[in-house]
C-alpha positions in Angstrom: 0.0 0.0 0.0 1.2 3.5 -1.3 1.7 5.9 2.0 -1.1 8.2 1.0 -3.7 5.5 1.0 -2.1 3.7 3.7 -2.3 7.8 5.5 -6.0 7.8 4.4 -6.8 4.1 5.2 -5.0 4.7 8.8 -7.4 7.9 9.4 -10.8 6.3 8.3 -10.1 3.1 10.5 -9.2 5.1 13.7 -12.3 7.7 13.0 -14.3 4.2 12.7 -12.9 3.3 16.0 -13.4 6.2 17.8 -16.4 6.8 16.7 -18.2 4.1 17.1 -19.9 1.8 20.7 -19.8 3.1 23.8 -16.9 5.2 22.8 -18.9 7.2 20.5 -17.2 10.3 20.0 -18.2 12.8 17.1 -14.8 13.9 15.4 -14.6 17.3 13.7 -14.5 17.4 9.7 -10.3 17.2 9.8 -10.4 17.6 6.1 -11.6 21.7 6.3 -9.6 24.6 8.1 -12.2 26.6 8.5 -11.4 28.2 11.7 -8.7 29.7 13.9 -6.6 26.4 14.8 -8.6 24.4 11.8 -11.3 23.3 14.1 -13.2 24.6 17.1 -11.3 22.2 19.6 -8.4 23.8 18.4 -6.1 20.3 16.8 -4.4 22.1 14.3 -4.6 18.7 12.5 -5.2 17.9 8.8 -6.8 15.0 7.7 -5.6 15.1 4.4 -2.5 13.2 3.1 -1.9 14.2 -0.3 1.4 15.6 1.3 3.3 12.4 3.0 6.7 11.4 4.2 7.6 9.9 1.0 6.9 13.1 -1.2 7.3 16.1 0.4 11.1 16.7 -0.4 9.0 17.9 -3.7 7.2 21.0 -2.5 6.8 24.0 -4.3 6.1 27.1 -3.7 2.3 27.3 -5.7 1.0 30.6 -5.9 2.8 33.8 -3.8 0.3 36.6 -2.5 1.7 40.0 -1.5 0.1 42.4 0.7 2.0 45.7 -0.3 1.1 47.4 3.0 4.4 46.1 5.2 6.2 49.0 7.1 9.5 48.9 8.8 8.4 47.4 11.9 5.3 45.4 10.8 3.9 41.9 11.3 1.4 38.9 10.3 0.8 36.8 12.9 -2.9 35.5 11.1 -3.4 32.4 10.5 -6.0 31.8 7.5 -9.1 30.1 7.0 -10.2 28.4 4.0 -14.3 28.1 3.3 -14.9 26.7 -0.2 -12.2 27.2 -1.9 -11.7 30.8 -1.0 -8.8 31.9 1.5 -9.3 34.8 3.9 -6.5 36.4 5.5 -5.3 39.5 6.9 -2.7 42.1 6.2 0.2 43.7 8.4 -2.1 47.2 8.7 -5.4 44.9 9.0 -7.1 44.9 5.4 -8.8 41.9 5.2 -8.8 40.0 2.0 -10.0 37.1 -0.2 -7.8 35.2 -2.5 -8.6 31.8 -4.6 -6.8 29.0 -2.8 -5.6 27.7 -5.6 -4.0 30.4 -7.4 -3.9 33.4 -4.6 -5.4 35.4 -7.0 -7.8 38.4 -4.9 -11.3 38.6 -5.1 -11.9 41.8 -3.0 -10.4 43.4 -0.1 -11.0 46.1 2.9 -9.6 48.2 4.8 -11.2 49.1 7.8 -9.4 52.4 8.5 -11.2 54.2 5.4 -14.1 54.1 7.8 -12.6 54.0 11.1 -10.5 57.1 10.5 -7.0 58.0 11.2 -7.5 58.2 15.5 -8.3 54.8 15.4 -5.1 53.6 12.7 -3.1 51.5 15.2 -5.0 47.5 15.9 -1.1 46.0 16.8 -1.6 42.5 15.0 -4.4 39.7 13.5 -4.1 36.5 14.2 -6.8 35.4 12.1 -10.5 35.9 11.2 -13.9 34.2 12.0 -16.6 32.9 9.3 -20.3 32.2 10.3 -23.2 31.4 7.7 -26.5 30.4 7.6 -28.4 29.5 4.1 -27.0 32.4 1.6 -26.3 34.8 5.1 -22.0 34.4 4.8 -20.1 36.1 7.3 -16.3 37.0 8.0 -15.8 38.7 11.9 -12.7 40.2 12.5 -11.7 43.1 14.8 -9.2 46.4 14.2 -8.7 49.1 16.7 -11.7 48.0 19.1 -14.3 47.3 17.0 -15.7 44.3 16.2 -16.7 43.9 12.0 -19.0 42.0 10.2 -18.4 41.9 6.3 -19.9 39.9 3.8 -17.8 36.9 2.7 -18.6 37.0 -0.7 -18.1 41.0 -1.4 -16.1 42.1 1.3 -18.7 44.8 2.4 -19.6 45.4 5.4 -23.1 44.2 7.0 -24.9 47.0 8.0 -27.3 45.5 10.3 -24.6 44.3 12.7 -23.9 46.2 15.6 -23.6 49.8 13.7 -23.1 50.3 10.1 -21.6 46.5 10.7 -19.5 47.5 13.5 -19.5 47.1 17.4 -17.5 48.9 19.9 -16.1 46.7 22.5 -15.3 49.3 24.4 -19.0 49.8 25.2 -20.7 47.5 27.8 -17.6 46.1 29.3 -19.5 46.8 33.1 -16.6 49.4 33.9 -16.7 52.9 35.0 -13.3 53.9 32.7 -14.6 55.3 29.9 -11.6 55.7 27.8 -8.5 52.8 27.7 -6.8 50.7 25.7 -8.3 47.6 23.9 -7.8 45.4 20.9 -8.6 42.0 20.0 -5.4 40.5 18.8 -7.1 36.6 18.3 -10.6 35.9 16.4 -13.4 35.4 18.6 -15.5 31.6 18.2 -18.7 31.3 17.3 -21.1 29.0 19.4 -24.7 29.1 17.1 -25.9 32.6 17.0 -23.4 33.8 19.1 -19.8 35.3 18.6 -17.7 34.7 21.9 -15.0 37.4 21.9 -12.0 38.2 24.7 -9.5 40.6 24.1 -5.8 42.8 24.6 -5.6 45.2 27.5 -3.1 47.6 28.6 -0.4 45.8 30.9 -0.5 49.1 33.4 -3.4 50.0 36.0 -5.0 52.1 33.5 -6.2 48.6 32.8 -9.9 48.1 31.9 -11.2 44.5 33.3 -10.8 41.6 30.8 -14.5 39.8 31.0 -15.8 37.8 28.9 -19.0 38.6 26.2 -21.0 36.8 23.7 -23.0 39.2 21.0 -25.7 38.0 18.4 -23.4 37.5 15.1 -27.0 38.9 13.4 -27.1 42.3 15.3 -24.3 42.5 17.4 -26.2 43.2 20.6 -24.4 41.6 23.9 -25.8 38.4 24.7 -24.0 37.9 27.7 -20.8 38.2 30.0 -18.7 36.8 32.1 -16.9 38.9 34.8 -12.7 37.9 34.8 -12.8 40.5 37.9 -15.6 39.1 39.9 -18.3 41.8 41.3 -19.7 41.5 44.7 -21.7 38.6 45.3 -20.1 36.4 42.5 -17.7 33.4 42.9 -14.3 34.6 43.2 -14.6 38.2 44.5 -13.3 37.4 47.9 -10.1 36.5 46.4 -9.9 40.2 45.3 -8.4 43.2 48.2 -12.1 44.7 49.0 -10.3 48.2 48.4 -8.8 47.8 45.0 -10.6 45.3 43.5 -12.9 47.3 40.6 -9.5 49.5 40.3 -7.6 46.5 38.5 -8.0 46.0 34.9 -6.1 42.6 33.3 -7.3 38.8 33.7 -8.6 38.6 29.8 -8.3 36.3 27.5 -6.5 37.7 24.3 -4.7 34.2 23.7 -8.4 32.7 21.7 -10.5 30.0 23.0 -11.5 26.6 21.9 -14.9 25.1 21.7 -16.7 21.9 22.5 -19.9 22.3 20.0 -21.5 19.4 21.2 -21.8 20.0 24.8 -22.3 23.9 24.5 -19.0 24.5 26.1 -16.1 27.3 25.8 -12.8 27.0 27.4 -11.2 30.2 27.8 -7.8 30.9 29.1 -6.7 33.9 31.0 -3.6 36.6 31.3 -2.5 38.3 34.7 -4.4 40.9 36.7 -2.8 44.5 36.5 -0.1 45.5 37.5 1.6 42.0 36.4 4.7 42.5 38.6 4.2 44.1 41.9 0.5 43.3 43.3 0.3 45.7 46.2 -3.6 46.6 45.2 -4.7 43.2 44.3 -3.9 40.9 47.4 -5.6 37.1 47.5 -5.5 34.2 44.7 -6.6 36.8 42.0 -9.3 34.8 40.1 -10.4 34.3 37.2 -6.4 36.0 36.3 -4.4 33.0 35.0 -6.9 30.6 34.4 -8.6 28.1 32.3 -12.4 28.7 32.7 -15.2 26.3 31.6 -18.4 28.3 30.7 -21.9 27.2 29.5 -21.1 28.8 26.0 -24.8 29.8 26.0 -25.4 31.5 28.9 -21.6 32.6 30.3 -22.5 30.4 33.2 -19.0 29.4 35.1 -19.2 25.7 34.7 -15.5 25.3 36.3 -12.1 26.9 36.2 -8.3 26.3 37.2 -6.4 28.6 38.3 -2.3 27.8 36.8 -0.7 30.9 38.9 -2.1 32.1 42.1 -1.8 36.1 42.8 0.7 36.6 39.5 4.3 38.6 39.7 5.6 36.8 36.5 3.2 37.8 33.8 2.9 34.3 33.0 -0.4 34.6 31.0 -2.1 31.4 29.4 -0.6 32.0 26.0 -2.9 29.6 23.2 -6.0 28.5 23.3 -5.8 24.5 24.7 -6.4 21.8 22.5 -9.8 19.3 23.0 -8.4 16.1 23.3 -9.3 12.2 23.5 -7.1 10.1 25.2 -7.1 6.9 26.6 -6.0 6.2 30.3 -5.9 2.9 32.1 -7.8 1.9 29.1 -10.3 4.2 29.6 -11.2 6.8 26.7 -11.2 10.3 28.4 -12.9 13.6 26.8 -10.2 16.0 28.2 -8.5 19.8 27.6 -5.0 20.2 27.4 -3.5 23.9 28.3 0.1 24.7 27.1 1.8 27.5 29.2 4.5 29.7 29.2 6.2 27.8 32.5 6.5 24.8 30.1 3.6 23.0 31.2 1.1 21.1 30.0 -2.1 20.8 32.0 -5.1 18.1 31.5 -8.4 18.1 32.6 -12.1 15.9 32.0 -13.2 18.5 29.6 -16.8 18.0 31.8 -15.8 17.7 35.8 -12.4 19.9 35.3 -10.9 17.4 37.7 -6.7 16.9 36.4 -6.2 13.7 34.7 -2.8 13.7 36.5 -2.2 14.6 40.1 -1.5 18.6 40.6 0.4 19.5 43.5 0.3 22.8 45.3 4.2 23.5 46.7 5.6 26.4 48.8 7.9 29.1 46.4 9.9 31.4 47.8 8.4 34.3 49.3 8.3 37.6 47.6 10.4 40.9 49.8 8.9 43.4 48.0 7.1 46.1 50.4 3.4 46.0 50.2 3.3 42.9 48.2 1.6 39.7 50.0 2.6 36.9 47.4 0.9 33.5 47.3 2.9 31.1 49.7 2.3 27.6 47.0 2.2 27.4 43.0 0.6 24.3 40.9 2.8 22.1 39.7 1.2 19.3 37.6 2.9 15.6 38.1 2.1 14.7 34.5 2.3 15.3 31.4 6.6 15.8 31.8 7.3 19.6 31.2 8.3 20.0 27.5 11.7 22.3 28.9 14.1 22.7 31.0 12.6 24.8 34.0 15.1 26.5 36.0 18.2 28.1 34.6 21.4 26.9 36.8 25.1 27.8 37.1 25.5 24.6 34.4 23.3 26.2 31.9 24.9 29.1 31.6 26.1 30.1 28.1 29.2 28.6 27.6 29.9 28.1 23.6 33.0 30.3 23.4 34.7 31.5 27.0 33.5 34.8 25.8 30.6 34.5 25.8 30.4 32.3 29.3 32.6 35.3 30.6 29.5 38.2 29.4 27.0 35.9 30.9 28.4 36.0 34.0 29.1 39.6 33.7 25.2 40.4 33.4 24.1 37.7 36.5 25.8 40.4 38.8 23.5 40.9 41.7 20.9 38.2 39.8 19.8 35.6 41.2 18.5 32.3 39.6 17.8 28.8 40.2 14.1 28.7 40.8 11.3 29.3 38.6 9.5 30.8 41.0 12.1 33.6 41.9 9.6 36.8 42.9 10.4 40.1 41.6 12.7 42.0 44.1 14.2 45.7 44.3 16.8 44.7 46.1 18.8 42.3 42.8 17.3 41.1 39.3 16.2 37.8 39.3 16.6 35.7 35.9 13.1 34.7 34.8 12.8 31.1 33.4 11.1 29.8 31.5 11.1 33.1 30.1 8.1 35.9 29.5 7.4 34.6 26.1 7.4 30.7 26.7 7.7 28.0 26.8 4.9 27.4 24.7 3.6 30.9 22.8 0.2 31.8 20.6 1.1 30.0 18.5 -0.8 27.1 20.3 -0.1 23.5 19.9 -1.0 20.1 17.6 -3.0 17.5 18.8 -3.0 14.6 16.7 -6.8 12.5 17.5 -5.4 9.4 15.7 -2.0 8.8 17.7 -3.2 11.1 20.6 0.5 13.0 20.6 0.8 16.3 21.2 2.9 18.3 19.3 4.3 22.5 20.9 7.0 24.4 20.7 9.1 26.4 23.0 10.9 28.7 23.7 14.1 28.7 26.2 15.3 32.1 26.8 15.9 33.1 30.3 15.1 36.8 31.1 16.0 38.9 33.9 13.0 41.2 36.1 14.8 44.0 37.6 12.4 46.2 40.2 12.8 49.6 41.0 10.5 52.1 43.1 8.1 54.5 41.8 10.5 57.8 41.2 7.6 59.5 42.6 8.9 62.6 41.0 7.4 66.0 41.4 7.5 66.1 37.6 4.0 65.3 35.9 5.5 63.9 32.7 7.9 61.5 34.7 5.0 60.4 36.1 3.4 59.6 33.2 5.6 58.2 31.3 6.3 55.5 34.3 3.0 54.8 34.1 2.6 54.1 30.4 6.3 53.5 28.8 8.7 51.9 31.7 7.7 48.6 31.1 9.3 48.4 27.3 11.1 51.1 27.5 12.8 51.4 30.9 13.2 54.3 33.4 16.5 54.6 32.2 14.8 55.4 28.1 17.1 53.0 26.9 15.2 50.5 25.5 16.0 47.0 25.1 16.8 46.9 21.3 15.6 45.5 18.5 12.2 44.9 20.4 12.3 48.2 22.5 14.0 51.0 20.5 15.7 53.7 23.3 14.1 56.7 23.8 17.4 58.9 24.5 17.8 61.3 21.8 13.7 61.5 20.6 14.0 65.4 20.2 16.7 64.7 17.4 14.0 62.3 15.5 10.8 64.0 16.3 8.9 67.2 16.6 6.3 67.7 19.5 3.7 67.3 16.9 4.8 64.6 15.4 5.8 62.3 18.5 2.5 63.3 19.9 1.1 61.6 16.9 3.2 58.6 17.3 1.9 58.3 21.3 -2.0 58.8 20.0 -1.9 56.6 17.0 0.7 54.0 17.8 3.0 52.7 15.2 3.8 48.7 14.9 4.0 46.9 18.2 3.9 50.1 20.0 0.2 50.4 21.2 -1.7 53.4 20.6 -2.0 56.0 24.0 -4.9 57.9 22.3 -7.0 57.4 26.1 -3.9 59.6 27.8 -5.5 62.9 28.7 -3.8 65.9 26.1 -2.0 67.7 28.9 -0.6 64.4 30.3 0.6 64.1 26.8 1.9 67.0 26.9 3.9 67.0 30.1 5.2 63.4 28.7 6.7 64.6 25.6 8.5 67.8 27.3 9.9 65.3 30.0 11.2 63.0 27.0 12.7 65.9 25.4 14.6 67.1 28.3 12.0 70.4 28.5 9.9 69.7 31.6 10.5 71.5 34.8 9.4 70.0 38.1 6.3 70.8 39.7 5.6 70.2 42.9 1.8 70.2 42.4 1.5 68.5 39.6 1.3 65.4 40.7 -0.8 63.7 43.4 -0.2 60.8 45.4 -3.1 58.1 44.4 -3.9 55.4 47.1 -7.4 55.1 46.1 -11.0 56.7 45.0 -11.8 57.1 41.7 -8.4 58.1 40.3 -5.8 56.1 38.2 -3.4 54.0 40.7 0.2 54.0 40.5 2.4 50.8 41.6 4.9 51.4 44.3 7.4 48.9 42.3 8.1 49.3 38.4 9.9 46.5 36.5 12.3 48.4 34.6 12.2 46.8 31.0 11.7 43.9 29.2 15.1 42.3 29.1 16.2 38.9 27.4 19.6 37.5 29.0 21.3 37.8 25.6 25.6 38.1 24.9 26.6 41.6 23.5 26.1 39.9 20.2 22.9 38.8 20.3 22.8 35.2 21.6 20.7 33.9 24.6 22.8 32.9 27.9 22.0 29.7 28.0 23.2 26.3 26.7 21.3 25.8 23.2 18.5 24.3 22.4 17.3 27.6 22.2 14.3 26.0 20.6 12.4 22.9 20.3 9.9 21.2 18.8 8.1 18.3 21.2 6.1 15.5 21.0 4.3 14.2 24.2 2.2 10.8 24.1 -0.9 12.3 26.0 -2.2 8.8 26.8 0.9 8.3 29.1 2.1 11.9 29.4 5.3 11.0 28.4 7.7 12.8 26.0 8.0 11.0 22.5 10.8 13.0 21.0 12.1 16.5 20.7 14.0 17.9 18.3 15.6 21.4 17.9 13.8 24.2 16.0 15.7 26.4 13.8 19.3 27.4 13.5 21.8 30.5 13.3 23.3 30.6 9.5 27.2 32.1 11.2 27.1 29.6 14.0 26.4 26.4 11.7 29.0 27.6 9.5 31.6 28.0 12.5 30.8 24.2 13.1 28.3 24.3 16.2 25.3 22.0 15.6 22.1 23.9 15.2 21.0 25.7 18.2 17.1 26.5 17.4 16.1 30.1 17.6 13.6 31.9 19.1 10.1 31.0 17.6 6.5 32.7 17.3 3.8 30.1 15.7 2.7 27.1 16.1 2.8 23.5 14.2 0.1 21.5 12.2 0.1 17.8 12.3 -1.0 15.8 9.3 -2.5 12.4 8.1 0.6 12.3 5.7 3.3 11.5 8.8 4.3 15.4 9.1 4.3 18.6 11.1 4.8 21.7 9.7 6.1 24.2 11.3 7.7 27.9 10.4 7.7 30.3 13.8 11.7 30.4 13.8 14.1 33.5 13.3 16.1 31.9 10.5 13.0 32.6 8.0 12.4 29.0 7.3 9.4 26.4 7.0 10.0 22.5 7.9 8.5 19.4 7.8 9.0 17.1 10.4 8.8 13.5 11.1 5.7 13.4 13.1 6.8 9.7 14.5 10.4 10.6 14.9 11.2 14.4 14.7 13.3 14.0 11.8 13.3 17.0 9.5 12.2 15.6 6.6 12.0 18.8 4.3 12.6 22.8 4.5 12.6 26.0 2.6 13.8 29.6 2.5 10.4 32.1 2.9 10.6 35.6 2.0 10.5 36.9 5.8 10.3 35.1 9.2 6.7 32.8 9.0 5.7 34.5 12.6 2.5 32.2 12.5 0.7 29.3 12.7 0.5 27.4 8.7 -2.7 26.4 6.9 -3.6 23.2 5.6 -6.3 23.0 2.9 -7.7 21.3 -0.5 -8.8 22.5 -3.6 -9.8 20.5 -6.3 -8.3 17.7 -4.9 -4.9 19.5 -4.6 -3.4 19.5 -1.2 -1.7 23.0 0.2 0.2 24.6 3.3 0.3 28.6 3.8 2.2 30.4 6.0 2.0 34.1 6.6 5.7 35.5 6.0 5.8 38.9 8.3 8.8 38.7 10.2 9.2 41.3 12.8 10.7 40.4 16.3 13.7 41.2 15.5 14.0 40.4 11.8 13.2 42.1 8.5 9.2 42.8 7.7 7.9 40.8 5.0 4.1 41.0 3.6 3.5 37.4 1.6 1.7 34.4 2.3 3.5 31.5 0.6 1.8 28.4 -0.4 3.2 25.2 -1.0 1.9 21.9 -3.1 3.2 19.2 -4.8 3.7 19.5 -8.6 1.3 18.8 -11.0 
């Protein structure tokens, strides 16, 4: 038997057994990607098997679409859906588009800022779209600034009997008292019948708005219901809120996306930190529903159950992806369960239905946090099983030690750091090296679940990074104030930046007029969010302080411990930071990234396999390293995973049984996404959205790849 039938013939027997007794279990349609991770329980699996071990050295690149709208700094991060035929995808400054998915020729395309106008120009990234239709009704959802859009699939125009003029604010019936702040919605909502089920992006400061939950009609657009993330009196979780603070603090939202279990009516929605993510002084107690996986009756918002992965959060350790709706079998028992990837390298497993862990999770004491004011959480879960899919604490053996020069830097920067616990709290008295680091472990990318060989297939990242605290200047000058506030966190109280990621400040006046840079701080420009809900004189006073103008004013700024006004933290982390060399590398011992396969039936790791490489540091004879990565993999019938996400703007193919690299090719710019698998015409193709960004070149093609004719 030929691999592609034997790929086929393999599929239908195991869909025949799992769907068939007493273990009846309705599989999605594996053959269609027609949502954000393929299917609503979030697999990233293809069905199809045109593409196979034996033939996929033979790719080609089949049709190349260009968006002609990337900037300097820009990014794609979208992963597209296919719906008959027809590819929908989205472009670095958010234009929405159709193309033919066998050709990549466009049908239409729209840009939402022709209506939006230029205050509302900066939406940060797209991860993808949604598509709902009913009889000749065809829908495509997708969200830019903080609207939520409705457009007709076939045309591209928008429906004007959603929401207004075929837009809703999400801004609007949020159950807050701000009435200005920042919100996008980076990930595409999911659609439960009638009902879109949207979460969303929030500033990481206390200008925070709350991050609940809401479901609105995908006919009108009115709210249907929510779910408060930030529980209100009287609901289940409030008392784990300070009484004081507690409808002051903004955060606990899901921006990651959420996965779907049509058949019982369930959505499982994971959760980032509570504001502010690294000194909790106004938000003592367990902090729910922050930095959690919560069950709700995707009809009503009804909490069915939750866990809670981080109690009280000083990390920012965020549930990153959506988790994958698995079936595995255990003790020879078939088990409907949810798996949740995490940034601490994690992966935790649950009965999709009770929410009781299919492996033991233990609660154990972490070192207690110094910082004044803070009260952190005296025990952290730790799940027994599955095996963590990284290493997870950086040690005096894993530092850096490739070249003696490099070993020697390392040790340079771990002056007054300390390491060798994951669970290190923030401290303003010595850095602490954070690891796994702020961006994974496992990212948004999300992971692969494979429903025939139940493996599980994430990447990771493993990049220590160093948390340094430092107290609130509390400066008598307004602009200080502000920019503390809004711009430390990136950019340092120092200005300088962490570079490429966070450019330095130091020097703006030489770049920039007042005008312009106040243009910059309203609209936003790339990853930089837009600041347009900072009050003008505040805006003001920020821009003079950057440009070295602003004299002190000892009334100018007030002390806030409370009432209706903004709070300040007493504690800033100064900067994002990775623990790089001066040239670049990360301070530990490579991998540096990984691809991983994990039986989920026995929790234990299959293989794992390096993912990516540095050209210079091949050539100077070190084996591959890996490389940062953003995106996730797909799993096919056909033996493979594909995979792009790394630095060194490649795609692979993997091995799925072995984690041999069994193909790769060079892509235009870094594929910063999650690929596509789809048919047409009985023609089998994989597209990857090539955007670059983090730290390499721009790019504004998707690539797709098929087997000649």
């Amino acid at each position: 038997m030929n691999p592609l039938r034997f790929a086929l013939f393999s599929g239908l027997c195991c869909a025949m057994i799992a769907c068939t007794g007493k273990d009846q279990y309705p599989l999605p349609d594996y053959s269609k990607w027609e949502h954000f991770g393929g299917t609503k329980d979030a697999a990233r699996y293809s069905s199809l098997g045109q593409i196979n071990k034996e033939n996929v050295k033979n790719l080609e690149v089949a049709w190349t679409f260009n968006t002609l709208d990337a900037t300097e700094r820009s990014q794609i991060q979208t992963q597209p859906i296919v719906v008959n035929g027809i590819l929908y995808g989205v472009s670095p400054q958010i234009n929405v588009f159709a193309l033919r998915g066998d050709t990549g020729k466009p049908i239409w395309r729209f840009n939402p800022f022709q209506i939006l106008g230029g205050e509302n120009s900066w939406a940060g990234v797209s991860r993808g779209l949604t598509y709902w239709e009913e009889g000749n009704d065809k829908r495509i959802f997708f969200t830019a600034s903080h609207y939520l859009i409705a457009l007709d699939a076939e045309t591209g125009i928008p429906i004007e009997s959603f929401g207004e003029k075929g837009m809703v604010d999400l801004k609007k019936e949020l159950d807050t008292d701000l009435d200005d702040f920042l919100l996008v919605s980076n990930t595409p909502g999911i659609i439960y019948q009638d009902k879109i089920i949207m979460g969303m992006r929030l500033s990481e400061g206390l200008d925070a708005a709350p991050g609940h939950i809401r479901a609105y009609n995908v006919r009108t657009g009115q709210r249907e219901w929510i779910f408060h993330t930030i529980p209100h009196p009287g609901e289940y979780g409030h008392d784990t809120w300070d009484p004081s603070y507690w409808d002051k603090i903004g955060g606990a939202n899901n921006w990651a996306g959420m996965s779907l279990d049509e058949e019982r009516g369930i959505v499982y929605v994971p959760t980032g930190s509570a504001t502010y993510d690294f000194w909790g002084g106004y938000r003592h107690g367990a902090n729910l529903f922050a930095n959690s996986l919560i069950a709700l009756d995707a009809n009503t918002g009804k909490r069915l159950w939750h866990f809670q992965a981080v109690h009280h959060d000083m990390w920012d350790r965020d549930f990153p992806a959506n988790p994958n709706l698995i079936r595995i079998k255990k003790d020879g028992k078939w088990i409907d369960a949810v798996a949740q990837t995490s940034k601490q390298g994690y992966v935790y497993v649950f009965d999709r239905v009770t929410g009781e862990p299919i492996w033991p999770i233990e609660e154990r004491p972490v070192p207690k946090s110094n910082l004044p004011g803070e009260k952190s959480w005296p025990t952290q879960p730790h799940p027994t099983l599955p095996e963590p899919f990284m290493r997870m604490v950086y040690t005096e053996n894993e530092i850096l030690r490739l070249t003696p020069e490099w070993e020697a830097d390392i040790k340079t920067k771990l002056e007054n750091v300390k390491f060798g616990h994951m669970w290190l709290p923030p401290s303003h008295e010595h850095g602490i090296v954070l690891f796994p680091g702020m961006d994974g472990g496992a990212e948004w990318g999300g992971s692969s679940f494979d429903p025939f060989t139940q493996t599980l297939y994430v990447n990771a990242n493993e990049i220590p990074w160093v948390i340094r605290m430092g107290a609130n200047p509390k400066s008598t000058s307004l602009g200080q104030s502000i920019y503390a506030n809004f711009c430390a966190n990136c950019h340092g109280m120092d200005r300088k930046g962490n570079p490429p990621a966070f450019p330095t400040l130091i020097g703006l006046d030489k770049k920039y007029t007042e005008n312009s840079l106040e243009n910059l701080i309203k609209n936003g420009k790339g990853a930089m969010p837009a600041f347009s809900h900072i009050a003008e004189n505040e805006r003001k006073a920020m821009i003079a302080y950057l440009f070295g103008e602003e004299k002190e004013d000892p009334g100018a700024k007030k002390e806030l411990e409370g009432g209706k006004e903004m709070l300040t933290p007493q504690f800033y982390m100064q900067g994002y930071s990775r623990l790089l060399t001066e040239d670049g590398y990360p301070g530990i011992q490579p991998p540096w990234g990984t691809l991983t396969a994990i039986d989920m039936n026995t929790g234990k790791i299959k293989w794992q396999s390096v993912l990516g490489e540095f050209d210079e540091l091949t050539a100077k004879g070190f084996a591959p390293t890996g490389t940062e990565n953003y995106g996730g993999p797909v799993t096919t019938a056909g033996g493979l995973v594909f995979i792009a996400a790394t630095k060194d703007e490649k795609i692979r193919a993997f091995d799925k049984d072995t984690g041999k690299i069994l193909w790769e090719a060079k892509l235009p710019a870094a594929g910063h996404a999650t690929p596509a698998v789809y048919e047409v015409n009985g023609k089998q193709y994989v597209v990857i959205a090539c955007g670059g960004g983090k730290g390499t070149k721009s790019g504004d093609a998707y690539v797709a790849f098929a087997l000649p004719d």
